[in-house]
NULUMMI-349942 format. One line per field, with one value per residue: chain; residue in one letter; x, y, z of N, C-alpha, C, CB in turn. Coordinates in steps of 0.001 Angstrom, whole numbers, plus 500000, padded with zeros to 6 digits. Glycine has a CB too. Layout:
% residues N
mol c(A,...) $
type c(A,...) $
npx c(X,...) $
npy c(Y,...) $
npz c(Z,...) $
capx c(X,...) $
capy c(Y,...) $
capz c(Z,...) $
cpx c(X,...) $
cpy c(Y,...) $
cpz c(Z,...) $
cbpx c(X,...) $
cbpy c(Y,...) $
cbpz c(Z,...) $
% end
This chain:
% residues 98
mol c(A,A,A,A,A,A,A,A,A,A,A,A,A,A,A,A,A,A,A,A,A,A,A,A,A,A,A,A,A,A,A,A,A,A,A,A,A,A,A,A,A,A,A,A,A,A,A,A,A,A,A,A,A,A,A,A,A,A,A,A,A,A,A,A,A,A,A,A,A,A,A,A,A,A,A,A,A,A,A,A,A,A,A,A,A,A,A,A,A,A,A,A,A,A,A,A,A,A) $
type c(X,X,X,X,X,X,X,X,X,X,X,X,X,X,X,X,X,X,X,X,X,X,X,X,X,X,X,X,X,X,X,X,X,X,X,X,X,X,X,X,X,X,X,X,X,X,X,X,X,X,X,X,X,X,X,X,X,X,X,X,X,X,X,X,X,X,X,X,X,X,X,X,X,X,X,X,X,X,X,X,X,X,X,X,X,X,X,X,X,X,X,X,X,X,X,X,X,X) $
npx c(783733,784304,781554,780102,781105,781206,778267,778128,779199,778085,775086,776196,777655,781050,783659,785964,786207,785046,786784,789517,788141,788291,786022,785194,785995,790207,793371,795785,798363,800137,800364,800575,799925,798386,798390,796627,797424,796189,795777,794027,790508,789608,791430,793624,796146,798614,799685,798672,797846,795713,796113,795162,793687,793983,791732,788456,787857,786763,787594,790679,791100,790619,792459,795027,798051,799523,798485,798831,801417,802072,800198,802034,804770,804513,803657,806038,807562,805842,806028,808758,809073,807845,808850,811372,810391,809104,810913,809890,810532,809173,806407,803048,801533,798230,795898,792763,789396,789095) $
npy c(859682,862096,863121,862180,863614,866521,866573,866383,868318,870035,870247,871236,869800,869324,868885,868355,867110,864927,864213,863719,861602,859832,858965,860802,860578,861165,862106,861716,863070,863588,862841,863191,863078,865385,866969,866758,866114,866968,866500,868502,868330,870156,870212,872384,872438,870107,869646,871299,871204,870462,871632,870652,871048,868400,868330,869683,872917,875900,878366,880155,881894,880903,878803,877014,878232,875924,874204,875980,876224,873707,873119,874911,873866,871279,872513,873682,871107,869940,872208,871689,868981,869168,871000,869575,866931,868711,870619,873117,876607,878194,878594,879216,880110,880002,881158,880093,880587,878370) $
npz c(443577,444496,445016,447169,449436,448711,448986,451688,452547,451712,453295,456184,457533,459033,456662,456943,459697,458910,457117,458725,460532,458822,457514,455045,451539,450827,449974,451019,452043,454054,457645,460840,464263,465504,463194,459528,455654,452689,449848,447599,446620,444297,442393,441115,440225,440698,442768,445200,448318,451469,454434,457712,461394,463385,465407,465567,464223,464216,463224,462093,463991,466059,466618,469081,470186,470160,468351,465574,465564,464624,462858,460703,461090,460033,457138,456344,455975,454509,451885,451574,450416,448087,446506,446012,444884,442223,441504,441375,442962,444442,446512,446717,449750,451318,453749,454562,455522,458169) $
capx c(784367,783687,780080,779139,782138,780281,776733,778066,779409,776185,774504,776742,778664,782190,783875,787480,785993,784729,788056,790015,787507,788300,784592,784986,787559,790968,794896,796961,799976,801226,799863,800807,798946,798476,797675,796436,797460,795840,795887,792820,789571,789256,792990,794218,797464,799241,800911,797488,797448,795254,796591,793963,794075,793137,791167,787609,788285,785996,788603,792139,791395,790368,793709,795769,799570,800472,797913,799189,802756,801963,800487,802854,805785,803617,803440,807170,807731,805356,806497,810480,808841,807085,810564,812097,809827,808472,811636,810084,811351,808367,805025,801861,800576,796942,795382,791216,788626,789098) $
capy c(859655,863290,863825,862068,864773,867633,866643,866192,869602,871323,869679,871746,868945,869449,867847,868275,866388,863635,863160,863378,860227,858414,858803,861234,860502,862116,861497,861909,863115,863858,862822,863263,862582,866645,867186,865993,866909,865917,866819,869413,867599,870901,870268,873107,872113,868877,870689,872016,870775,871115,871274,870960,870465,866785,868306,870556,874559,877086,879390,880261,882666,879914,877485,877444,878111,874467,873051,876668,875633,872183,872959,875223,872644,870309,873735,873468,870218,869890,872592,870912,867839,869715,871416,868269,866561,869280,871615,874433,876912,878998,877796,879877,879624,880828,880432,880869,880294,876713) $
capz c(444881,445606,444915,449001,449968,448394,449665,453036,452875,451659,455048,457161,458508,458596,455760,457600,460787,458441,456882,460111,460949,457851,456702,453878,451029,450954,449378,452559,451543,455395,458449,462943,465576,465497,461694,458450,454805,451712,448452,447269,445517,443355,442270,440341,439720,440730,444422,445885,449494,452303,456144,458998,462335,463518,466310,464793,464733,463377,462156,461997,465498,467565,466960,469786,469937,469965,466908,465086,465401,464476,460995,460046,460955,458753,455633,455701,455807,453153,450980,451091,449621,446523,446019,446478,444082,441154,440965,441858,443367,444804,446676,447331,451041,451068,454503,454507,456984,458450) $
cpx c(784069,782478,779614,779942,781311,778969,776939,778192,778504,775586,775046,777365,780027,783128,785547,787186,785781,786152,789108,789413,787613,786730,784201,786338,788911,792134,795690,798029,801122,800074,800890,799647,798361,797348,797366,796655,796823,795666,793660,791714,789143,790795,793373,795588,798138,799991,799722,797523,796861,795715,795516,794497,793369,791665,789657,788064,787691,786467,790009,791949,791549,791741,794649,797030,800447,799658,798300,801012,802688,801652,801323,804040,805684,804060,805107,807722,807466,805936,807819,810411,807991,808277,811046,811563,809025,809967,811103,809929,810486,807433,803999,801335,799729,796313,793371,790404,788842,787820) $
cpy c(860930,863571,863494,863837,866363,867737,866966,867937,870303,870756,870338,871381,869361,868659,867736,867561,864937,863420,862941,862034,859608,858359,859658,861086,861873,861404,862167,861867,863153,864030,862456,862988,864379,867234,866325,866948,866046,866515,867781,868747,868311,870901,870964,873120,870461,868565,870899,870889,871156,870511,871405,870385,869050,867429,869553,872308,875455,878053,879519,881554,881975,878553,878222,877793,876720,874398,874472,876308,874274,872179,873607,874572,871822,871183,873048,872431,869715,870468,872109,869686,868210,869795,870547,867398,867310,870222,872662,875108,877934,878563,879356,879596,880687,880086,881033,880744,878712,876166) $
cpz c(445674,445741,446550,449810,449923,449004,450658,453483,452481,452838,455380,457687,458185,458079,456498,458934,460360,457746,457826,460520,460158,457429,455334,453351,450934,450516,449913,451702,453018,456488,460409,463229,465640,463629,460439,457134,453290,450643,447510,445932,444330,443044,440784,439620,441150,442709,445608,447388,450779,453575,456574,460072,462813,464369,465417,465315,463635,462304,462767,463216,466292,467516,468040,469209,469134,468734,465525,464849,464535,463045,460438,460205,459406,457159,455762,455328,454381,451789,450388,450431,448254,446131,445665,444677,442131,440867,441058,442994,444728,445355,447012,448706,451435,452515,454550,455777,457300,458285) $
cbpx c(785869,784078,778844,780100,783696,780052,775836,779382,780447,774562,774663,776352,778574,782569,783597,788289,784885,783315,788820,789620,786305,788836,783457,784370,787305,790960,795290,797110,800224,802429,798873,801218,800099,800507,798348,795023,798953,794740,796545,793571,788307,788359,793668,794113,798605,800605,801732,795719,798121,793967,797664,792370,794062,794303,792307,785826,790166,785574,787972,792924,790515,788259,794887,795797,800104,800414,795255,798604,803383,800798,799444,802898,805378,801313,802927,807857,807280,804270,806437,811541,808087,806060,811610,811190,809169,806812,811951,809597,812285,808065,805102,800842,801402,795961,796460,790206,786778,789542) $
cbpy c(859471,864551,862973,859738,864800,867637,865540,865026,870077,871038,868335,872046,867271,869842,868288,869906,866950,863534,863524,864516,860047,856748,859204,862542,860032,862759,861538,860495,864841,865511,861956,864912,861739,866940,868028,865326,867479,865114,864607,871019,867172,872232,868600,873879,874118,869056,873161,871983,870430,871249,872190,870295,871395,865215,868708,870053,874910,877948,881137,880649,883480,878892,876938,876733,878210,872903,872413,877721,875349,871384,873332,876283,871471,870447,876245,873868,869820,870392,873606,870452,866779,871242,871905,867382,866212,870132,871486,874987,877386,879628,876327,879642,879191,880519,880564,880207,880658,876277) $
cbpz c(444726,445422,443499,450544,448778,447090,449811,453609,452510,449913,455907,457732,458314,459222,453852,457896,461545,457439,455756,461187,461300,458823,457730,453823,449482,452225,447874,454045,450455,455275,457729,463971,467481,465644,461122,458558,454866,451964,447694,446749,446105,443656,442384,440866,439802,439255,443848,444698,449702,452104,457071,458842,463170,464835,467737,465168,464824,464239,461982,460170,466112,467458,465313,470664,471399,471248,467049,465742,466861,465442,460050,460113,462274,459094,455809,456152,456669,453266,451213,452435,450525,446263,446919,448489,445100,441545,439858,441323,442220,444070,448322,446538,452395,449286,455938,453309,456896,459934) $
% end
């Protein structure tokens, strides 16, 4: 399931534009009209989720106000349903280059 995912992303294409389009796979855990969240294909532990913005964005300089508000809504949201669901008590939020 991941190996097209991986190719696509050695090409240069952006693998967060192709799953925003429904053309590369992904396990939506939380989706708006605003963001998408889905569960990490290198899944280190059971929790690992990735936010993006629906719309393409180079890096975490170039998001506006609003689609910056919007995933972190989403992070908390998210994180109260790990809690919610695993018992614990703590989350990691690691943000990298988009």
């Amino acid at each position: 399931m991941y190996s097209d995912y991986m190719e696509r992303n050695a090409m240069g294409v952006c693998v967060f534009c192709e799953i925003a389009k429904g053309t590369a796979p992904a396990s939506m855990v939380f989706a708006d009209e605003h963001v998408l969240a889905f569960l990490s294909p290198e899944q280190p532990n059971p929790y690992k989720v990735l936010i993006i913005p629906r719309e393409h964005v180079a890096t975490l300089y170039d998001l506006t106000d609003e689609q910056a508000a919007h995933i972190f809504q989403a992070t908390v949201h998210i994180a109260r349903i790990i809690r919610t669901v695993s018992g614990c008590e703590g989350l990691n939020y690691v943000s990298t280059k988009i």
